[in-house]
C-alpha positions in Angstrom: -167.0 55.7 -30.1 -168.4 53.3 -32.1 -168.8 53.1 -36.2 -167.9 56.7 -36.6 -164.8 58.4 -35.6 -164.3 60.2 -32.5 -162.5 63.0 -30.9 -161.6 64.1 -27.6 -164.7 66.6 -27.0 -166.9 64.1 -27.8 -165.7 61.3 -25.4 -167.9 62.2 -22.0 -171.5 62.2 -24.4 -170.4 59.6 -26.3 -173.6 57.0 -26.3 -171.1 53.6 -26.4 -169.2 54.6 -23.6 -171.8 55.8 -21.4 -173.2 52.5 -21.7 -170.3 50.6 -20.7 -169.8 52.7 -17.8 -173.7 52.7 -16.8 -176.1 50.9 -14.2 -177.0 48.4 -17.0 -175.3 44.8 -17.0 -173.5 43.7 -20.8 -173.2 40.1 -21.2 -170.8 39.1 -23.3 -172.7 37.9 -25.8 -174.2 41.3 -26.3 -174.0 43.2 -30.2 -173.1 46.3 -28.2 -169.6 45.4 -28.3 -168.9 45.1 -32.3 -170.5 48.4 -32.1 -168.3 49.7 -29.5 -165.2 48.3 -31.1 -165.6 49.7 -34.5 -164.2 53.0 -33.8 -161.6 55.0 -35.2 -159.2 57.8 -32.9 -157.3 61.0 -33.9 -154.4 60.2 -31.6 -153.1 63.0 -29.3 -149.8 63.9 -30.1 -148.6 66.3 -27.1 -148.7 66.3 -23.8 -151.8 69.1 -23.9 -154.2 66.7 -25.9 -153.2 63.6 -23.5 -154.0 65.9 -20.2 -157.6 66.8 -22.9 -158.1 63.0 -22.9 -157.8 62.4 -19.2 -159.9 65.0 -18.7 -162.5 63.7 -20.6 -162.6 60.0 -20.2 -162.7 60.6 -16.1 -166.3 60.8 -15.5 -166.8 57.6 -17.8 -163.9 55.9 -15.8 -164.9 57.1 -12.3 -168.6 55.4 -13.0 -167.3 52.3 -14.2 -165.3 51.6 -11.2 -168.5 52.8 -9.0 -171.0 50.7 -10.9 -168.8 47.4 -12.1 -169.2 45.7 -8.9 -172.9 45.5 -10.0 -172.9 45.1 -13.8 -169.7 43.1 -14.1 -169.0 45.2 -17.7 -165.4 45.3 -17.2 -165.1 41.2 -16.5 -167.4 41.3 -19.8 -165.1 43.3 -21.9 -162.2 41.7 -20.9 -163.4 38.0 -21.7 -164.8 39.7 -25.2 -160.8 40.4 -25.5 -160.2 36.8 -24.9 -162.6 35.3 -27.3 -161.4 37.4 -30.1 -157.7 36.6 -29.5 -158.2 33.2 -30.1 -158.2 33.5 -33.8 -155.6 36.3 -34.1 -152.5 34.3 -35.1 -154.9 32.9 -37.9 -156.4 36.3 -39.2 -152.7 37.7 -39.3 -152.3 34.8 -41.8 -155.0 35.7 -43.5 -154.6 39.3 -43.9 -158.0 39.3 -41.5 -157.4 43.3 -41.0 -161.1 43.4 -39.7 -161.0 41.1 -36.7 -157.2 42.5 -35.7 -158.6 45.9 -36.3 -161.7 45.1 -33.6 -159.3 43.0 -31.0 -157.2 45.7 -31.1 -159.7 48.3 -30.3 -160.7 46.1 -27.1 -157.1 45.6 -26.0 -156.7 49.7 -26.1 -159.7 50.5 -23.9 -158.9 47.9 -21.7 -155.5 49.7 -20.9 -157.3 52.8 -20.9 -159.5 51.6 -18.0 -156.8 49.6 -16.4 -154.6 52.8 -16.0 -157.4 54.5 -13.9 -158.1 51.9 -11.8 -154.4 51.1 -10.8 -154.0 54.7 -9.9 -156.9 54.6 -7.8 -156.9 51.1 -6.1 -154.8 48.5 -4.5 -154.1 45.3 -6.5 -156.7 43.6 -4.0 -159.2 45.7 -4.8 -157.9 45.8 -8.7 -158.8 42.2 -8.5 -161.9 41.9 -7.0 -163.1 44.1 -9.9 -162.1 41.1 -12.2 -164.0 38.6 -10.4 -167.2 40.9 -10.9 -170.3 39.7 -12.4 -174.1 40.5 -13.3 -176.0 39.3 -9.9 -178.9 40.8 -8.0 -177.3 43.1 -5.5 -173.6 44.7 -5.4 -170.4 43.8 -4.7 -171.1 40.1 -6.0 -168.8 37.3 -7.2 -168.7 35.3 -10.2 -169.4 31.5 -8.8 -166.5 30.2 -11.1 -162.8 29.9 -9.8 -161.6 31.4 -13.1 -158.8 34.1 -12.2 -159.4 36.4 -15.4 -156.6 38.4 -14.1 -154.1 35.4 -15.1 -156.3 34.8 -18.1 -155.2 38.2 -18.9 -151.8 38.6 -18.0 -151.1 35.3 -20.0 -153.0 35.9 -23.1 -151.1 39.3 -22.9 -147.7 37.2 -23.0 -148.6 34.8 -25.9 -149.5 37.1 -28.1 -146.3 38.7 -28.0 -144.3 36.2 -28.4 -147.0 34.1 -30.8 -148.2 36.7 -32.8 -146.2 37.5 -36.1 -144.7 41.1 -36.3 -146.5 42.2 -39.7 -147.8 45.8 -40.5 -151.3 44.8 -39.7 -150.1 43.2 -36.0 -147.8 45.9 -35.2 -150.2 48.4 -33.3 -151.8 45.1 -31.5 -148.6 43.8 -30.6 -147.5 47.2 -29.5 -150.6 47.5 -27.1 -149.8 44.4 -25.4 -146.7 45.2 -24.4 -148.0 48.9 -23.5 -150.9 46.8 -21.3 -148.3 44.5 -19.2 -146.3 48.1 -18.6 -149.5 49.4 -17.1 -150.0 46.0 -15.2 -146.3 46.8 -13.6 -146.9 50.3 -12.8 -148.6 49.2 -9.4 -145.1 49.9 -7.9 -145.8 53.5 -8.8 -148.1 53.8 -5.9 -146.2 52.7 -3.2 -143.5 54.5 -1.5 -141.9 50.8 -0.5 -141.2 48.0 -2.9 -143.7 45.7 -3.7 -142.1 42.1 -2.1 -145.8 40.6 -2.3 -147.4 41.9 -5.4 -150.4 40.1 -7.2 -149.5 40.9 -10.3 -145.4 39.4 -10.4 -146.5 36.6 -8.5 -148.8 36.0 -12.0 -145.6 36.8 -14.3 -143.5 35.4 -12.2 -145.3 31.4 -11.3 -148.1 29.7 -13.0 -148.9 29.8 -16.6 -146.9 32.5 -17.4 -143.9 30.9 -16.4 -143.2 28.7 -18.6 -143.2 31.6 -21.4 -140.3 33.2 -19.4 -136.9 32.9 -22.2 -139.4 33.6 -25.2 -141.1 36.5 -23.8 -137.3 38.0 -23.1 -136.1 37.1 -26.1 -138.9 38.5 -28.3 -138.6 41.9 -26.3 -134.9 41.7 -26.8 -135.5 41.4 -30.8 -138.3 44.0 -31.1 -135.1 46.1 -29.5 -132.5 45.0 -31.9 -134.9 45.4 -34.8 -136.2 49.2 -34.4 -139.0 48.3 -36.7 -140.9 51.5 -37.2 -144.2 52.0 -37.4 -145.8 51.1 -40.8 -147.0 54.0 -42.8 -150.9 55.3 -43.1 -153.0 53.1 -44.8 -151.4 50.0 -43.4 -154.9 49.6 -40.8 -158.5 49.6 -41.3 -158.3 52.3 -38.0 -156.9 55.5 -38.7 -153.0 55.7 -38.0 -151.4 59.0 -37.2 -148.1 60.3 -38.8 -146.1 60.2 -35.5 -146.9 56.3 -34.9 -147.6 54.6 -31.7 -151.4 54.6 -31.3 -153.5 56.8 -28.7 -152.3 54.3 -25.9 -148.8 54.4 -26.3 -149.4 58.2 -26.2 -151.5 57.4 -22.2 -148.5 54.7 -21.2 -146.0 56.4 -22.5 -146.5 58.3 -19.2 -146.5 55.2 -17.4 -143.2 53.9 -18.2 -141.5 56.5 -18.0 -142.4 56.6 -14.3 -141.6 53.6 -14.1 -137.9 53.6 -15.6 -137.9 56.7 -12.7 -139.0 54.3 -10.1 -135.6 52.0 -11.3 -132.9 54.6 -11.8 -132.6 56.8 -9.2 -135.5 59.4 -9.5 -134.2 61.0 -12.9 -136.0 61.9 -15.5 -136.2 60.6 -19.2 -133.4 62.3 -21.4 -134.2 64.5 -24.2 -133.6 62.2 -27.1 -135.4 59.6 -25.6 -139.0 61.5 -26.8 -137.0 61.3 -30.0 -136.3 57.4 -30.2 -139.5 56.8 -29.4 -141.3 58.4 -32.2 -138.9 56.1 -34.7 -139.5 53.0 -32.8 -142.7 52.9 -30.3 -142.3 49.3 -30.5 -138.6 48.7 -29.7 -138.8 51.5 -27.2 -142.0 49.5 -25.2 -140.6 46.7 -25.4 -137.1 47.5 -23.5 -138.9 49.4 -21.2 -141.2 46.0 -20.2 -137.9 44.4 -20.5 -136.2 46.5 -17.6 -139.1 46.5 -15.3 -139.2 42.6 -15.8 -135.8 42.2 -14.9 -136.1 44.4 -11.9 -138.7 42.4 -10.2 -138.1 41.6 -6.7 -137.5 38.0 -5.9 -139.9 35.9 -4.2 -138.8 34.7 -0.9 -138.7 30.8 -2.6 -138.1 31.5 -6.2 -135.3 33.5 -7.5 -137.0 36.3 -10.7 -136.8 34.0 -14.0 -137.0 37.5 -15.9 -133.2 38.1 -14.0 -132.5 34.7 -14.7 -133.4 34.8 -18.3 -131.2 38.0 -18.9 -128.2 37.1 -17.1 -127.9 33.4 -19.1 -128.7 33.5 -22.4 -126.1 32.8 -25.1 -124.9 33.5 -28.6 -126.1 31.3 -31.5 -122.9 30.5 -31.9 -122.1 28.9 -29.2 -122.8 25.1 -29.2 -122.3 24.4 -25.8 -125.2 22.8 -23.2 -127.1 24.9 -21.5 -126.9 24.5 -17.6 -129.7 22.1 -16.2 -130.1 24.4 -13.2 -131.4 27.5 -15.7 -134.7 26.6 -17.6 -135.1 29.6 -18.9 -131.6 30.2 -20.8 -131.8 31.0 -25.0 -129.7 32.0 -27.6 -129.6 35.1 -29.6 -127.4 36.3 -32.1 -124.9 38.8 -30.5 -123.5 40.2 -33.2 -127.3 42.2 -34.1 -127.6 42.7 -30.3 -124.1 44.4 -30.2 -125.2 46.8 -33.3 -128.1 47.9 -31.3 -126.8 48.7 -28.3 -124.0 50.8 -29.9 -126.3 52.7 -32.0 -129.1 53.1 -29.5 -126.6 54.7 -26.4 -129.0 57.9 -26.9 -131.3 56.7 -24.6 -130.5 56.3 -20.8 -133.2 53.1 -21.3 -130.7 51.4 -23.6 -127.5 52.4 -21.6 -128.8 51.0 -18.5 -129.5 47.5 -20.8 -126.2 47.8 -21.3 -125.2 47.9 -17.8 -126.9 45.5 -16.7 -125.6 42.9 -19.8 -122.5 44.0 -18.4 -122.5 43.6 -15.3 -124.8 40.2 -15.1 -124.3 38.1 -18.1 -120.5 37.1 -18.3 -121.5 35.4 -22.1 -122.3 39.3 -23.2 -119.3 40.6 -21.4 -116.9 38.2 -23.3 -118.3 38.8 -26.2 -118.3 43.0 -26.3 -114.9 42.8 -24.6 -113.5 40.6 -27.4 -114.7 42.6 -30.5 -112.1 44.5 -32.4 -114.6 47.4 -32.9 -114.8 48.1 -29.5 -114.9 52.0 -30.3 -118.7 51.7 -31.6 -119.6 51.0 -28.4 -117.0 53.2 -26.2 -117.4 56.7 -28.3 -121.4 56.6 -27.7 -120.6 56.3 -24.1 -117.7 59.0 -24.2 -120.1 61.4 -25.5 -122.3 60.8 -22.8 -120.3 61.8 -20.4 -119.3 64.7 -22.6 -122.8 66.0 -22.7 -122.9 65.5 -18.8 -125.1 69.0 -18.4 -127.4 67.6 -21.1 -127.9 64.2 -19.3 -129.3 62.7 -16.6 -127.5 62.0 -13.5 -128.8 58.2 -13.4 -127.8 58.3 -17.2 -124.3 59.5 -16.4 -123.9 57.2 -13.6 -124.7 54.3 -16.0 -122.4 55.6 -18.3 -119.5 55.6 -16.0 -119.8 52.5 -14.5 -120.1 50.6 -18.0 -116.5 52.1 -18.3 -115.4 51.0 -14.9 -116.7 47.6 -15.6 -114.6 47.5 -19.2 -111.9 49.4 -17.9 -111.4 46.2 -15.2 -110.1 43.8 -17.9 -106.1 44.3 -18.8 -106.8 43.5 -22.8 -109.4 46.4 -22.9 -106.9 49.0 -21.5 -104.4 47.3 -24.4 -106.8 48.2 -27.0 -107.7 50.8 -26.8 -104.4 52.6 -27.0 -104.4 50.9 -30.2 -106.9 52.3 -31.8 -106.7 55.9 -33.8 -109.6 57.9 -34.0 -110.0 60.6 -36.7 -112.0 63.7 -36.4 -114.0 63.5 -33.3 -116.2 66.6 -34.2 -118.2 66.5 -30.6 -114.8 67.2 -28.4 -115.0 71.1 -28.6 -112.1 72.1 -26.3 -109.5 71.2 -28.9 -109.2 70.2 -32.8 -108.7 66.3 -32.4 -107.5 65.2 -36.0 -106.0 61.8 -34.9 -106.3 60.8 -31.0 -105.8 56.7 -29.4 -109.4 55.7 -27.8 -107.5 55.5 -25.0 -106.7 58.9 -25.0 -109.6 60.3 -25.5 -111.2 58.2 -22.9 -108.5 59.6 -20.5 -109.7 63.3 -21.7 -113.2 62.6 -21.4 -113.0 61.2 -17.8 -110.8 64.3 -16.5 -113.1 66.5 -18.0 -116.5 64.9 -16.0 -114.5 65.1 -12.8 -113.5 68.7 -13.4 -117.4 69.5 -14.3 -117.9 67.6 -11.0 -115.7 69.7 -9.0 -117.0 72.9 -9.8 -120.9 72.0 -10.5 -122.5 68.8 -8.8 -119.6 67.9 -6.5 -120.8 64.1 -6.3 -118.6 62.8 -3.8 -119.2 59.0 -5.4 -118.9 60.0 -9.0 -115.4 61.8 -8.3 -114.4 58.8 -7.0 -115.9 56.2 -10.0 -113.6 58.6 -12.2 -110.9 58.3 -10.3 -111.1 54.6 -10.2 -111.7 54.5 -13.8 -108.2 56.0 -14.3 -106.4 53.8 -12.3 -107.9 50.7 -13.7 -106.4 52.4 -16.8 -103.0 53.4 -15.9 -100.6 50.5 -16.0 -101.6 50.3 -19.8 -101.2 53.7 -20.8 -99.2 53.8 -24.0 -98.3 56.3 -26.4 -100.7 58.9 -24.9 -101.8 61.9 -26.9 -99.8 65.7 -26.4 -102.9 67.3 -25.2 -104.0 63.7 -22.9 -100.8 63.9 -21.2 -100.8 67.3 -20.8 -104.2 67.4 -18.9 -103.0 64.4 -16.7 -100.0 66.4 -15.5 -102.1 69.9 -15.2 -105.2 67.5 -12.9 -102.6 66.0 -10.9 -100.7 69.8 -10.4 -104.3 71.2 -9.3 -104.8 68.8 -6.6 -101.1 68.3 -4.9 -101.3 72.1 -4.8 -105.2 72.1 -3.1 -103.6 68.9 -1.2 -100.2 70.8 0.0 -102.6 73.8 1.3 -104.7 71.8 2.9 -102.1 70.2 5.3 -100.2 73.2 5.4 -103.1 74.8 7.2 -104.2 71.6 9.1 -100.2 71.5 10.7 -100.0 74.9 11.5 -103.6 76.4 12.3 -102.5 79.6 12.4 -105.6 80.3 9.8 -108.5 79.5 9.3 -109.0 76.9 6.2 -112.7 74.8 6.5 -113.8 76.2 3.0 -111.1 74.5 1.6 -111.4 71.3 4.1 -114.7 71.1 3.1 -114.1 71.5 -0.9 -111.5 68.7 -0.6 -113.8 66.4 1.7 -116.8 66.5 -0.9 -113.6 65.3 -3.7 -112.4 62.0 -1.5 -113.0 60.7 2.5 -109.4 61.8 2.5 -106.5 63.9 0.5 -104.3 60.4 1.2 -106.8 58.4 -1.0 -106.8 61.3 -4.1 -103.1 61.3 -3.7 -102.7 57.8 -4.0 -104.9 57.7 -7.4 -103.3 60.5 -9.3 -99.8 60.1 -8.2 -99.3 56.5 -7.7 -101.2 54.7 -9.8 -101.2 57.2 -12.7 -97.4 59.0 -12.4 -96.0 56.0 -11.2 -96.9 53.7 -14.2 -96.3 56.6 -17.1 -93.1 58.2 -15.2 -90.3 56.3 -17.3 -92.3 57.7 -20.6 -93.1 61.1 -19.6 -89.2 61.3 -18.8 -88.1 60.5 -22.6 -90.7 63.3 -23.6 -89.8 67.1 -23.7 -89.1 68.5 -20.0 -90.7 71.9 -20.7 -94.1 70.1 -21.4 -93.4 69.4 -17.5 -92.4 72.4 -16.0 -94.7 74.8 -17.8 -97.5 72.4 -16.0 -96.5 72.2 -12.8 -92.5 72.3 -11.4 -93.7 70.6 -7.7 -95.0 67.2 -10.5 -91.8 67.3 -12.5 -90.1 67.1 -9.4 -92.5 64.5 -7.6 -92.0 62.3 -11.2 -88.0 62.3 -11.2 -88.6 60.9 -7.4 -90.6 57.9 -8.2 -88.8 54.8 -7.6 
């Protein structure tokens, strides 16, 4: 590196670096690093030049963390970082592009290193390398109690949340968020949760803690925002058409790992490479946001991240915050609401969602009182449409963001009320004019039919179900085609249910295949029963009856029948 740009090939020879990782101590005070800092980087855009980089930064990695207990370099570097962040909120101010330019450079091989060493070390040994310095023989320890760890981790936070978001901060700011990511991916490494990590105890108490509701909130902002990255030309260092710099490329990696580590083992969805590329920024910064919010709780303190999320408020509302929650905020709702409706495409957003949903009752209140509910519904329909093209941990999220709306009586009023036109995605049938609640109705039947002959998910077949009956004692002027594929469902299973017993009563037969296809659908053909007929038939009888009989019979004779019996 250095004054003159570099690429990949030239990495393991480069003089700078060979330095930095060799037998020779740096004091901080050393020229070397403005002349390791003034570099400039083609950034690797696929997956093939990121694999070329790891390659060849390795040996340079591999020596530093055998030869820094001596020489201290990476304590060095780090409080070089420090020094130079000082001034930053100042040089943004002043257009300083130089000194950004340079503090930024340090910041991105700091990440670089960091992500080595975390894959290769436990957060003991991670910070022993820290505590480094120059001495006389190995494996010495700097004589002051200064945790430059927490130094880190905290400078890291404040310049988030301090730092103006302008075109010349945006790849700094970017990093830092990228760098806490890489912090967090420890859990990566351990088959069990981390209860006593280093690291969140940092975040989580001390001097990071009182930056808590700012740190969420910012991260929730750089969400709503989606500012892209500014265009070439915008940074003394050389920015690349696809945006992001070379170490959102490396952590990119990271967090997605990580949001595999939260949601079940799946893997990032298709569109999410997409989003990314359009925001690197907004897409960072939800990522930090989940794994912050997902911290384990400490056995005495309850995670402020959590707390933060599931508390804060709209700017419209004027009413005290609770003294037992330091860490509650306001943000406008409204822009918050926008986002999360236009950014369903990503399973990282979705699961936002959820957990807005499911933990802060002020969001709740708010999404379930907005007369545009359908912004936020279709997204989440087409999900579930898409269900081969998704997920499973994104299609779980999905469902169970309806099951938590479809709880609440005024939702399932609504939505009947509301008249779609042209939904061009629903390829079974032309819809020209279909009730949201109709087409939610469709949608559902349709992921428990692709259930049934596919994945044959025991627990999504019964989400669905549920879904349906919180629906059905609000069902109200119900599309042709919705009713139609209510009656046909329900046909399909009384006639799989009336086989079933037939053979179970009189064993004359023999029927497991189908015992065991109706087992994988509900823990027993009472309980499916009971959902289709009851809650569904029951509530919609007295309307189905006014409607045209041969709609009945032609779906199924045994329903028409089972309907004119209902009480």
């Amino acid at each position: 590196m250095g004054a003159n740009s570099s690429s990949i090939s030239e990495l393991p020879e480069n003089e700078y670096l060979q330095k930095l990782s060799g037998s020779e101590p740096i004091s901080e005070n050393d020229p070397f690093w403005n002349q390791l800092l003034s570099f400039s980087f083609t950034t690797p855009t696929n997956s093939a030049d990121l694999k070329l980089l790891e390659e060849a930064t390795i040996s340079v990695c591999k020596s530093l963390v055998e030869k820094n207990p001596r020489t201290g370099n990476l304590g060095s570097l780090i409080k070089v970082f420090l020094s130079r962040t000082k001034e930053l909120k100042i040089s943004a101010e002043c257009q300083n592009h130089l000194f950004i330019w340079q503090a930024h450079n340090a910041l991105f091989i700091i990440c670089c290193l960091l992500k080595v060493f975390i894959s290769r070390m436990s957060e003991e040994e991670l910070q022993l390398h820290f505590t480094y310095e120059e001495k006389a023989g190995p494996s010495s320890y700097g004589a002051e109690c200064e945790d430059l760890i927490e130094e880190l981790l905290c400078c890291l936070v404040q310049l988030i949340v301090e730092i103006p978001l302008l075109d010349i901060t945006y790849s700094i700011s970017l990093e830092a968020v990228t760098t806490l990511i890489v912090f967090l991916s420890c859990q990566l490494f351990h088959k069990e949760i981390l209860r006593e990590s280093i690291i969140h105890r940092y975040l989580m108490h001390g001097r990071c803690l009182p930056y808590t509701s700012r740190l969420v909130k910012t991260l929730l902002y750089n969400f709503i925002r989606q500012e892209r990255s500014p265009p070439p030309g915008t940074h003394v260092f050389q920015q690349q058409t696809d945006g992001g710099g070379l170490l959102y490329g490396i952590a990119s990696g990271v967090a997605t790992g990580l949001w595999t580590v939260f949601t079940l083992g799946g893997v990032g969805s298709k569109a999410s490479a997409q989003l990314e590329q359009c925001s690197p920024l907004a897409s960072q910064s939800l990522l930090l946001l989940l794994v912050l919010a997902n911290l384990t709780d400490t056995p005495d303190t309850p995670n402020p991240y959590r707390q933060a999320i599931m508390s804060f408020k709209n700017t419209q509302d004027n009413t005290a915050f609770s003294s037992s929650n330091p860490h509650a905020f306001q943000i406008n709702f409204n822009s918050l609401y926008t986002a999360l409706c236009e950014q369903q495409r990503s399973d990282q957003a979705t699961l936002l969602l959820y957990m807005l949903l499911h933990q802060n009752s002020n969001v709740r209140t708010y999404v379930l009182a907005r007369t545009d509910i359908e912004n936020l519904v279709l997204p989440i329909l087409e999900i579930l449409y898409h269900v081969e093209e998704r997920n499973s941990h994104h299609v779980y999220m999905a469902l169970i963001i309806l099951l938590i709306l479809t709880e609440d009586d005024g939702f399932n009023r609504s939505i009947h009320e509301v008249i779609l036109k042209n939904i061009t995605w629903y390829a079974e049938r032309v819809l020209t004019e279909i009730s949201l609640g109709s087409l939610l109705i469709l949608v559902v039947i349709r992921t428990i039919q692709y259930n049934m002959t596919r994945t044959r998910d025991k627990y999504l077949h019964t989400n669905c179900l549920a879904a349906l009956a919180n629906m059905s004692a609000q069902f109200r002027s119900l599309h042709q085609y919705a009713a139609q594929r209510i009656i046909s469902y329900t046909c399909r299973h009384l006639r799989r249910y009336v086989y079933v017993l037939d053979k179970l009563y009189f064993p004359h037969s023999h029927c497991s295949t189908l015992q065991h296809c109706f087992s994988t659908l509900s823990d027993n053909g009472e309980e499916l029963l009971s959902l289709t007929c009851s809650h569904i038939l029951r509530s919609y009888a007295s309307r189905l009856l006014t409607s045209p009989l041969h709609l009945l019979h032609a779906a199924c004779p045994v329903t028409a029948l089972c309907m004119f019996s209902v009480n």
